[in-house]
N, C-alpha and C positions, 0 to 999 in steps of 0.2 A: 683376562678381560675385566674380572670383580675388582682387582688390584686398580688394573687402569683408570676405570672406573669410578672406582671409590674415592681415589688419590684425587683427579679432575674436580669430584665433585666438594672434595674440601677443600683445596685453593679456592676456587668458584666461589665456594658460599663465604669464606673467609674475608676474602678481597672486597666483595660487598660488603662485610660486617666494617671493616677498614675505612670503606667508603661512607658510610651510615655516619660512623663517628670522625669522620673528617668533616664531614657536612656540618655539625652539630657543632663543632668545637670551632674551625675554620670558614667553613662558606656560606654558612647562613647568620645571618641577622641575630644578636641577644641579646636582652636587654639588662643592662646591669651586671654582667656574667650569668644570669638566668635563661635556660631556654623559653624559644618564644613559640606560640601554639604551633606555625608549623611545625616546629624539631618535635616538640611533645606528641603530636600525632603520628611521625615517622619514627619512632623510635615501636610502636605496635609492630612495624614492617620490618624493624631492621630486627626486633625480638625473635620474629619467625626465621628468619635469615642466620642469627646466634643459634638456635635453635637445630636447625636443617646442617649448622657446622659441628655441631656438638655430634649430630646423627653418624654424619657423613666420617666426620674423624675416629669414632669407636669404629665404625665399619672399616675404616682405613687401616688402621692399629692392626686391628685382627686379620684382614687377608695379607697383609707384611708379614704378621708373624706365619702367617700359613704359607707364604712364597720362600721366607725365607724357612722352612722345616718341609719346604716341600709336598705340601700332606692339606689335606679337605679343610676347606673351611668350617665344618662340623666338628671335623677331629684337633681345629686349633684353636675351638671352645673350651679347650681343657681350665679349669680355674687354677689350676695349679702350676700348670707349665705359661701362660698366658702371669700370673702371679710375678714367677721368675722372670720372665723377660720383660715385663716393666721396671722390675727395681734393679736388675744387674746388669742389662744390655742398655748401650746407650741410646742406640737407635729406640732403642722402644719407655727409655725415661722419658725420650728429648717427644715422641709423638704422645705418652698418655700426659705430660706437659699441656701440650696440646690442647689436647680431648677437655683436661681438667679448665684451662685459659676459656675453652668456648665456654664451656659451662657458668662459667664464674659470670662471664662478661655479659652471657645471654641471661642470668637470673638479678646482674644488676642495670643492665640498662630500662627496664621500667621503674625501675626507683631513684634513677638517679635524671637532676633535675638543672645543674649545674654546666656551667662549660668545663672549670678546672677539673671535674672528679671525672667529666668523658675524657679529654687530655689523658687522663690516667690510664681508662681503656682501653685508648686509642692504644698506649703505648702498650701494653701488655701483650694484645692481638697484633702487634706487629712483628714481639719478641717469639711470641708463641707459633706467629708460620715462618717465622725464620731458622727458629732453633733445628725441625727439623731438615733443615735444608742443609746443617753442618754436616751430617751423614750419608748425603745423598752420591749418587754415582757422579755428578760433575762436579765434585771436590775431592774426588778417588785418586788422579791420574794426574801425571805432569807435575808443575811447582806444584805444592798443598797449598804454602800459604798463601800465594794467590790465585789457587783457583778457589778457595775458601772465600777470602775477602770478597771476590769479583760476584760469587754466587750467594754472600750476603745482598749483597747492595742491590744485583738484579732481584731477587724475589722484595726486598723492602721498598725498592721503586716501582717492581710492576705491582705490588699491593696496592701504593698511593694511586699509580695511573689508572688501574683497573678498578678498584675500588671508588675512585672518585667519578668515574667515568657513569656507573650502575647507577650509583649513588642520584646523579645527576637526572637519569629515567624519572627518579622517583619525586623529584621536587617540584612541587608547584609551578607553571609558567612563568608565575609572576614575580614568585622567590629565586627560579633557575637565572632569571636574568640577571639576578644580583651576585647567587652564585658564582654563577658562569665566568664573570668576569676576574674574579680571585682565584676560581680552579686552573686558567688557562695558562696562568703566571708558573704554575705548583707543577702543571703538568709539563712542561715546557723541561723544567729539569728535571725531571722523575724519566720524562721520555729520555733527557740525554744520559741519565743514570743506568737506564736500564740496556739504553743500546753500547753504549762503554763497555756497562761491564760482562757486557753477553759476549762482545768479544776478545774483550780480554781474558774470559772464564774459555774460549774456543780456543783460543792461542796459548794459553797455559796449560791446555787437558791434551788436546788432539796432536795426534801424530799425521800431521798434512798430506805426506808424501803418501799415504794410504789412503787417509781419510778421504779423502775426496772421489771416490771410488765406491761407496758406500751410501745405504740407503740413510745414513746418520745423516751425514752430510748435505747431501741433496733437503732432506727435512730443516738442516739449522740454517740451507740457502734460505728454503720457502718461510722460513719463519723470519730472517730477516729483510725478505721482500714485503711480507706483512706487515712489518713494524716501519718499514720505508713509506707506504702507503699511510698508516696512519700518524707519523709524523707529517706528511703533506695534507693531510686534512688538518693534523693542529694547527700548521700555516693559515691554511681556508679560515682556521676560525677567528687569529687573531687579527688576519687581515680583514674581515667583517664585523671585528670587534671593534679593530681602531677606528672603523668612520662612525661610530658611537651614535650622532642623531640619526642613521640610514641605517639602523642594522633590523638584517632580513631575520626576524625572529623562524618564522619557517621552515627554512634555508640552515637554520645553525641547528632546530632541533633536529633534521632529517641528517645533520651529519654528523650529530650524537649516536642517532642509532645504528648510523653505519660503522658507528666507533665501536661501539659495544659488540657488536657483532665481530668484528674483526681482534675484539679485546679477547672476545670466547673462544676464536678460533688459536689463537695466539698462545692462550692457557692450555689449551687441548695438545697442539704442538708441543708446548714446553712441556708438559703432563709426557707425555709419549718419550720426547728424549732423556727426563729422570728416571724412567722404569726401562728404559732398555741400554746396555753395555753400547760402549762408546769406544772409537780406533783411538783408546791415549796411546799417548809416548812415554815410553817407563823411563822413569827420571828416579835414580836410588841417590838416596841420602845424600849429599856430600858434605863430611866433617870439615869444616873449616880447620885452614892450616893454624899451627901454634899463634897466639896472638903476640902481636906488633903493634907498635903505635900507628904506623901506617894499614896495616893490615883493620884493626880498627878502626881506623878514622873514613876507610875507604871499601869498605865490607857492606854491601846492601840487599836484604833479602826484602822487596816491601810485601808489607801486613794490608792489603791493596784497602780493608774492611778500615783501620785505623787510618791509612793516606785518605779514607773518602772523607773521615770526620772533621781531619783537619782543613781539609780543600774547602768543605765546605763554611769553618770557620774564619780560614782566612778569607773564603768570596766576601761571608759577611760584615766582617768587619771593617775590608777593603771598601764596600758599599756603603757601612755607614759613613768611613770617613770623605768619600764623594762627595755624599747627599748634604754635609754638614759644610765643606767647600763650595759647593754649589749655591748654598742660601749664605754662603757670607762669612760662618763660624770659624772659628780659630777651634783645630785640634790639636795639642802636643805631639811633635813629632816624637820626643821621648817615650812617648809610650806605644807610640804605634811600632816602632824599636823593640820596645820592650816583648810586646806580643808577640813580633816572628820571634824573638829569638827564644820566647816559651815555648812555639808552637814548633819550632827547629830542636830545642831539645825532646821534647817527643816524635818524632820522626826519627832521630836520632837512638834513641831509649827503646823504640820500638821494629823500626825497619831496619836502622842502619849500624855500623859497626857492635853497639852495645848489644843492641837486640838480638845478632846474629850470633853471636857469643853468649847471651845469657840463657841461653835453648843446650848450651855444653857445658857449661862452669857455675856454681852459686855463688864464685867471687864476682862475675862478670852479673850476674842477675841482679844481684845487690847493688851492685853500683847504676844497674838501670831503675831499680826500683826506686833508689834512691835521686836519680834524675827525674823520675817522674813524680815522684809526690812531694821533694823537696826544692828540687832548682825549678824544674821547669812551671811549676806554678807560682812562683814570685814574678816571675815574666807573665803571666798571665794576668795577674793579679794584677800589677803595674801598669800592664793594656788597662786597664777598666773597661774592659766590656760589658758591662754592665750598666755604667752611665755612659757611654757611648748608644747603647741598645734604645736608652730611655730617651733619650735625646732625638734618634732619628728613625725610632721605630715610628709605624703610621698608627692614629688617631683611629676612633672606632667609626664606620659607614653613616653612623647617625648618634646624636645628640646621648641616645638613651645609651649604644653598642657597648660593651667594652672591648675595646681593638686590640691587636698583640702589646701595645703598651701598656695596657691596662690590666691584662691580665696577667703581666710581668710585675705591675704593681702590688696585684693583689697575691700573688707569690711571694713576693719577697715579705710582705706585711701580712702574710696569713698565721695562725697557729703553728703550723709543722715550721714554716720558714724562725718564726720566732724561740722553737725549740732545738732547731739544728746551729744556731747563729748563738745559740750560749755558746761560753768559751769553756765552761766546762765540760759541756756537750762534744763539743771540736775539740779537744783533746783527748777524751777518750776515742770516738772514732781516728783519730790523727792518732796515736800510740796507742792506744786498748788494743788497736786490730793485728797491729804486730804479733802480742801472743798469743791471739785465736788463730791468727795465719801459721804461723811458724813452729808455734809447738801443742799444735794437734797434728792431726796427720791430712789437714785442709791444703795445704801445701803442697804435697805431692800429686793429692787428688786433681787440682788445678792445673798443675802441670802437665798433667797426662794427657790436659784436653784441648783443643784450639778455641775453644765457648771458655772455657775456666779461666785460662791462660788471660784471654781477654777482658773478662770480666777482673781481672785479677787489677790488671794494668790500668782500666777505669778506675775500677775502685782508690788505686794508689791516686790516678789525678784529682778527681773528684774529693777528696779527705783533704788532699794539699791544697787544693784551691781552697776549700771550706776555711784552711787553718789561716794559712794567709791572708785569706782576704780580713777574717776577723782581727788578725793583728794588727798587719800594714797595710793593708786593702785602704785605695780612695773611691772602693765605690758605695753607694748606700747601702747601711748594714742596717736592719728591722732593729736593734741592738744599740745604744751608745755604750760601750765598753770603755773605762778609763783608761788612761795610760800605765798608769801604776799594775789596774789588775792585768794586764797584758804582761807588763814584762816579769809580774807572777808568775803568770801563765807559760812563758817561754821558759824563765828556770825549770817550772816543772817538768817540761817537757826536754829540757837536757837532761834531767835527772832521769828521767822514764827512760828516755832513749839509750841514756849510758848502762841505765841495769840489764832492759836489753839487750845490749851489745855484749855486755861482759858472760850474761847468760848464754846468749848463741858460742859464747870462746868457750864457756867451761862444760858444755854440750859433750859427751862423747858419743851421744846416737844421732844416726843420718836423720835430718828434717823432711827428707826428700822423697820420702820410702822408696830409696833406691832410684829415682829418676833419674838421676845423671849417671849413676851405671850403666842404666841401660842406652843409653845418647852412645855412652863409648869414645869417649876421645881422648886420645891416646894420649898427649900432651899433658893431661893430670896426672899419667902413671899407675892409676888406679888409688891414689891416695885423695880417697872423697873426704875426707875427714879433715884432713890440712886445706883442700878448698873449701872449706865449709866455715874452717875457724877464719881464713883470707877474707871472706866474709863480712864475716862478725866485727872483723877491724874496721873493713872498710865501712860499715854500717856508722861502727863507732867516731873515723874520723872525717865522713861526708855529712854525717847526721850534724857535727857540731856546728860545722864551718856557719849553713846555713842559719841557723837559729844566731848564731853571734850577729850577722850581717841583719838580722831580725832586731833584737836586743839594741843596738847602734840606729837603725832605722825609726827603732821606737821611740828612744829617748830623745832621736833628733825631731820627732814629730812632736814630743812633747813640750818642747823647748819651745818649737814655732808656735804651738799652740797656744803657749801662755805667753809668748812676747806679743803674739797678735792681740789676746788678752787683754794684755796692759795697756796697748796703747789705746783699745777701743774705750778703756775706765779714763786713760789722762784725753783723749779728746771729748769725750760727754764732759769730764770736770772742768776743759778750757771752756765748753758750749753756755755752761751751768754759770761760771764766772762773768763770760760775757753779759750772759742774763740778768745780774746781780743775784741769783740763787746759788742757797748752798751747794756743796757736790754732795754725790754722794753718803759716803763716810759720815760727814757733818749729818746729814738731814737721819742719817740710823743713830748717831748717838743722841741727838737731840729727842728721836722717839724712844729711847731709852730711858733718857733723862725723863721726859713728861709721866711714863709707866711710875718712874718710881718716886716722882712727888707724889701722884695718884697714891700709891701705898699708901706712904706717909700719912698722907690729907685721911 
C-alpha cells in the first residue's frame, strides 16, 4: 500500500509541477520573455508542489527498493545496499534521476525569472517522469519496442493534460481566461496522445483471449470510460469557447473541477495498473532472417516513441505550409519534398528495415547511424523548418508578449544559440562524438538500453542538423559563415571522418562490449569482428558521398552569391550614371586621392 502510495503521490505532484511550468512558459501572458507578476507569485505554489515531488519520489525510490528485496521498509534504509541499487540497477538510476530532476527544478524555480530558462525545466521534468516509465511493468510484455514507445508518449501526454489541467485551478480568473483558451488547443492532442497510445501500449502487452477475464482488465475498461468522459467535457469546453462573446465563465470553471477530479482518479487507475502484473502475451525475440534487399526494404519493427516525433513534425509543418497557402504565400514545393524525404529516412534508420537490422549487425547500425546524422538531415535542412516556423508561427497575445515566434527568435540569437552555430563548434559535436561514442566503452552501454539506444539516435540527428544547416542550411543562422570557411570546414571533416573510419578497420577489439553476441544472429557466423571492420567501410564510404554533395552545394551557393553580387554593384553603378554621379569605385578612389594630397599639403 506504501509503494502504491508513494508512486500516486509522485506522478500527482509531478504533473502539477509540469503544469506550473507549462503555465509560465506557454499559457500565461510575458512580457518581453520575462515573467509577469502573476507567474512570479505562482511559482511560491508550484515551489511547494517541486518540493512535496522531491518528498514523495525519495519515498517512492525507497519502498521499490523494499518491494523489490522484499523486506521492511526500515530494513531497505540500509545506505549501503540502497547505495548499490541506485548506481548499478537501472530501475533505480532511472528513479534517484528523478528524486535528483525534482530537487534541482524545485530549488531553481524561485530564481528563475525568464520564459526560455522554465522551457528548460519544463523539459527536464518531463524527461525525468518519463524515464522511469522505461522500466515499468507495461513495457515488460508483448512488442518491447512498442509497448516502450506507446508508454513514453502516454505518461508525456498525461503530464501536459493533467498537469495543465491543476495548473489551471491555480490561475487567477481573469488570467485563466486568457489561459484557458491556448490550454484547450494543447489539450485537445495531449488527450489524443494519451488515448492512442494507452491502447496501443494494451494491444502490444495484453494477451486478450485471457485478459479480459481479469480484474486488470475490467480496471483498463474503467479507465478508459474515464478518459471518454473527459474528452467529452473538452468538447463542452471548446464548444463554449467558440461562441467567444457568450462564454459562460461559471460553467467552464465548474467543468475544470470536474476535470481535475476525474484527471485524479485516472492517475490513481493508472498508478494501480503499473504496480500490479498484467495478462501479457509472451512474444520471444525474433532474429530476423539473413538480410536482403527486399527483406530490408520491407522489415518494420516501429519505435512507436520516435513515429510520435516525427507525426508530430510532419502535422507541423504540414500546418505551416496551409496557413501560408491560406493568406496567399508561395511555399517551395521543393522543399516540402525535401522534408518528407528527411523525415522517411528516419523512419526508415529507425523503425524500418535499417533499424530492424541494426539491433543484430554493426554493419547494418552504421549505415543507420550514418542515415541519420548524414542523409537524412540534409532533407531536413533543405525543408527549412525554421523559416517556415518564423513565418507562420503566431505573434505574442499582446504588444508587450513574446509569442512562440519570438521566442524561437530569441533562441536562435541568444548566447548558447550563438555558441553551438560556430562551425568549429559543429564540427567537433558532428565528428568529436564519433570517438567518445565508439571508443569508450559509451557504445555498448547505449545499446543495452532502449533510453541510450534512443538518446543515441537523437543525438546522431540533432549533430546533423546542426552541421548542415551551418553549411548549406537556408534557414537563419545567429552566424554569417563564408563560403570559403565552410568548404574548410567540410575538408576537415572528410579528414576527421576518414581517420575514423580507417581506425574503426584497424580496431581488433569489439566496440560493442559484446552486444551483438549477445542479440545472437546466426547469419554473422559468430565473426563480430569482420562485421565490425564491414562497418568501418561503410562509415568510410557513406560518410564521403554526403559531405562531397556538401562541397558541390557549396561552391554552387557561392557562385550564386557573388553573381547576385555583381549585378547588385553594375545596377547601383547604371542608377549612379543615370544620376550623373560617380559609381562607386570612382568615388573610393577619388577619397584616396583627396587623403593623400592632404599628406602632401
Amino acid at each position: 500500500m506504501l509503494l502504491l502510495t508513494s508512486k500516486y503521490l509522485t506522478y500527482l505532484s509531478s504533473f502539477i509541477v509540469v503544469g506550473f511550468l507549462l503555465a509560465f512558459t506557454f499559457l500565461l501572458i510575458n512580457k518581453e520573455g520575462s515573467l509577469q507578476e502573476v507567474s512570479l507569485k505562482l511559482r511560491q505554489r508550484a515551489s511547494i508542489f517541486a518540493l512535496f515531488w522531491f518528498l514523495s519520489s525519495t519515498l517512492f525510490l525507497i519502498t521499490t527498493f523494499a518491494n523489490i528485496l522484499d523486506t521492511t521498509f526500515v530494513d531497505a534504509l540500509d545506505m549501503t545496499s540502497l547505495q548499490s541499487f541506485v548506481t548499478q540497477v537501472t530501475l533505480g538510476r532511472y528513479l534517484f534521476a528523478q528524486t535528483a530532476a525534482a530537487f534541482f527544478v524545485g530549488y531553481l524555480l524561485l530564481r528563475v525569472r525568464r520564459v526560455i530558462p522554465m522551457m528548460a525545466l519544463l523539459l527536464i521534468s518531463i524527461i525525468a517522469i518519463a524515464a522511469p516509465a522505461l522500466e515499468s511493468h507495461s513495457v515488460s510484455g508483448g512488442s518491447h519496442a512498442l509497448a516502450t514507445g506507446s508508454m513514453l508518449l502516454h505518461v508525456i501526454g498525461l503530464s501536459l493534460w493533467v498537469g495543465g489541467l491543476f495548473a489551471l485551478t491555480f490561475i487567477p480568473i481573469d488570467d485563466r481566461k486568457i489561459a484557458i483558451q491556448r490550454f484547450s488547443v494543447m489539450a485537445l492532442w495531449a488527450a489524443i496522445v494519451v488515448v492512442l497510445s494507452g491502447v496501443v501500449n494494451a494491444w502490444a502487452r495484453l494477451n486478450f483471449k485471457d485478459a479480459w477475464e481479469t480484474t486488470y482488465a475490467r480496471v483498463i475498461i474503467l479507465k478508459a470510460l474515464l478518459a471518454a468522459v473527459l474528452i467529452f467535457i473538452g468538447y463542452l469546453h471548446k464548444k463554449n469557447l467558440a461562441q467567444k462573446s457568450e462564454i459562460n465563465w461559471a460553467i467552464l470553471t465548474r467543468l475544470i473541477g470536474y476535470e481535475v477530479a476525474l484527471m485524479a482518479a485516472i492517475t490513481a487507475i493508472g498508478i494501480w495498473l503499473s504496480v500490479n502484473a498484467s495478462p501479457d502475451r509472451i512474444v520471444e525475440p525474433v532474429i530476423p532472417a539473413e538480410p536482403t534487399i527486399t527483406r530490408i526494404l520491407f522489415a518494420y519493427d516501429p519505435d512507436l516513441f520516435m513515429m510520435g516525433i516525427l507525426a508530430l513534425a510532419v502535422a507541423l509543418y504540414i500546418k505551416g505550409v496551409v496557413i501560408l497557402r491560406a493568406r496567399g504565400d508561395a511555399w517551395p514545393v521543393g522543399r516540402t519534398v525535401a522534408f518528407a524525404l528527411g523525415i522517411s529516412a528516419i523512419d526508415f534508420a529507425t523503425s524500418g528495415g535499417l533499424g530492424v537490422y541494426a539491433m543484430y549487425s554493426f554493419e547494418y547500425h552504421m549505415i543507420a547511424h550514418m542515415t541519420l546524422g548524414m542523409i537524412a538531415p540534409i532533407g531536413l535542412v533543405l525543408g527549412a523548418p525554421i523559416t517556415l516556423a518564423l513565418r507562420t508561427l503566431p505573434q505574442g497575445r499582446t504588444k508587450e508578449e513574446r509569442g512562440p515566434r519570438g521566442i524561437l527568435l530569441a533562441l536562435l540569437h541568444s548566447r548558447y544559440g550563438m555558441i553551438i552555430t560556430h562551425p568549429v563548434i559543429a564540427l567537433i559535436l558532428f565528428d568529436g562524438s564519433l570517438f567518445v561514442l565508439y571508443f569508450t566503452d559509451l557504445f555498448g552501454t547505449l545499446m543495452a538500453s532502449h533510453a541510450g539506444h534512443l538518446l543515441m539516435n537523437l543525438h546522431f540527428i540533432a549533430v546533423g542538423f546542426l552541421f548542415f544547416m551551418i553549411i548549406v542550411g537556408i534557414d537563419p543562422n545567429p552566424r554569417r559563415v563564408h563560403h570559403l570557411l565552410r568548404i574548410v570546414i567540410l575538408f576537415a571533416t572528410m579528414a576527421i571522418h576518414a581517420f575514423f573510419s580507417i581506425a574503426l578497420l584497424a580496431t581488433t577489439t569489439l566496440v560493442d562490449k559484446g552486444f551483438y553476441a549477445t542479440q545472437g544472429a546466426p547469419w554473422l557466423l559468430g565473426d563480430f569482428l569482420a562485421d565490425q571492420r564491414s562497418g568501418g567501410s561503410v562509415s568510410w564510404a557513406m560518410g564521403e558521398i554526403p559531405i562531397i554533395l556538401a562541397l558541390v552545394a557549396t561552391f554552387i551557393q557561392w557562385m550564386r552569391e557573388d553573381a547576385k553580387e555583381t549585378r547588385r554593384i553594375d545596377r547601383n553603378e547604371e542608377r549612379m550614371a543615370a544620376m550623373g554621379e560617380d559609381d562607386e569605385l570612382t568615388q573610393y578612389n577619388s577619397y584616396l586621392k583627396s587623403l593623400n594630397s592632404k599628406k602632401e599639403n
